[in-house]
C-alpha positions in Angstrom: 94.7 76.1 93.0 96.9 74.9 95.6 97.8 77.3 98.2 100.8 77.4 100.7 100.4 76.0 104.2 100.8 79.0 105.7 97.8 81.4 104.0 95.9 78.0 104.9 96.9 78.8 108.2 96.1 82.6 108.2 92.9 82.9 107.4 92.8 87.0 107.5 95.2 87.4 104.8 92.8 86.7 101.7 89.8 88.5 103.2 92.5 91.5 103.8 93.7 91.6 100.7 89.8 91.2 98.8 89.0 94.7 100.9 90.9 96.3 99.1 89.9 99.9 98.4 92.9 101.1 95.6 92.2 104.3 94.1 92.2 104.3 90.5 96.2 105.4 90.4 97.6 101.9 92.3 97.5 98.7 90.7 98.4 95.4 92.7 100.1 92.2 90.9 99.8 89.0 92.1 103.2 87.3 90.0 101.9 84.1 91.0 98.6 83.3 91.8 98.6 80.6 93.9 101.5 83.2 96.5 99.4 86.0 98.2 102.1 86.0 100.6 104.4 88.0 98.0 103.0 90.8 95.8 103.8 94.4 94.0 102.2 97.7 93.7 102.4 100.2 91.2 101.5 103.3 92.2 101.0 106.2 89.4 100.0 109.5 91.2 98.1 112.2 89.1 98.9 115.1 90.6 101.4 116.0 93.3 105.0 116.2 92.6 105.4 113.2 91.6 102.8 113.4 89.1 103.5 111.2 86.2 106.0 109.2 87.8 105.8 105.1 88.2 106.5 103.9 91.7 106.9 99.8 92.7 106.4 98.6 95.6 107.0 94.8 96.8 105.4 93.3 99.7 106.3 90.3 102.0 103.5 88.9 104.4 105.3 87.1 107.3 104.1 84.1 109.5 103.5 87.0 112.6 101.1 88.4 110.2 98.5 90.4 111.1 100.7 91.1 114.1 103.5 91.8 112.6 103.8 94.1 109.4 104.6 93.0 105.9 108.2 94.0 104.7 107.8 96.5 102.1 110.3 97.8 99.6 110.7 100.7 97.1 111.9 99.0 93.9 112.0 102.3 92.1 114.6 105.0 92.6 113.3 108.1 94.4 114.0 110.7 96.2 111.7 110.7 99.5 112.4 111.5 103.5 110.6 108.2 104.2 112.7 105.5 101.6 116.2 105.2 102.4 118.8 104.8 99.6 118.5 100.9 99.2 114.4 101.2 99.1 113.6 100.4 102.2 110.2 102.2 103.7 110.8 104.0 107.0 107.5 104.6 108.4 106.7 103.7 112.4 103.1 102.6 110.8 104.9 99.8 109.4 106.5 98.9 112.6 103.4 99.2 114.8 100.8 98.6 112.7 98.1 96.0 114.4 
């Protein structure tokens, strides 16, 4: 397949994203093959309060990346100190990550 210029370009992305560890409750989907650069995760926790519930997450890789964090975005509705009403993830790991 023919990939974008810029994952050409960052050669740390696919390596990063084939170490991978997800536990058995997260699922990651690549919408178009050929784009690592833009992705989702489901997340389905099993115990917890929000046991049973269905959680999406969307990821955008950025040309600063690995120095700069990928934006991230609650797509599901949910109540949590760290996602603000529009979905956006609040965490300083996100900001400072390395």
């Amino acid at each position: 397949p023919q990939l974008s210029p810029f994952v050409l370009s960052c050669p740390r992305l696919s390596p990063d994203i084939n170490e991978l560890n997800l536990p058995k409750t997260c699922e990651i989907d690549f919408s178009d093959q050929d784009d690592l650069l833009h992705f989702r995760l489901l997340i389905c926790p099993d115990e917890g309060f929000y046991k049973g519930g269905k959680f999406v997450f969307s990821f955008k890789v950025g040309q600063g990346y690995p120095h700069d964090p990928p934006k991230v975005k609650c797509e599901t509705m949910v109540y949590h100190p760290n996602i603000d009403l529009e979905g956006n993830v609040c965490l300083n790991i996100l900001r400072w990550a390395t």
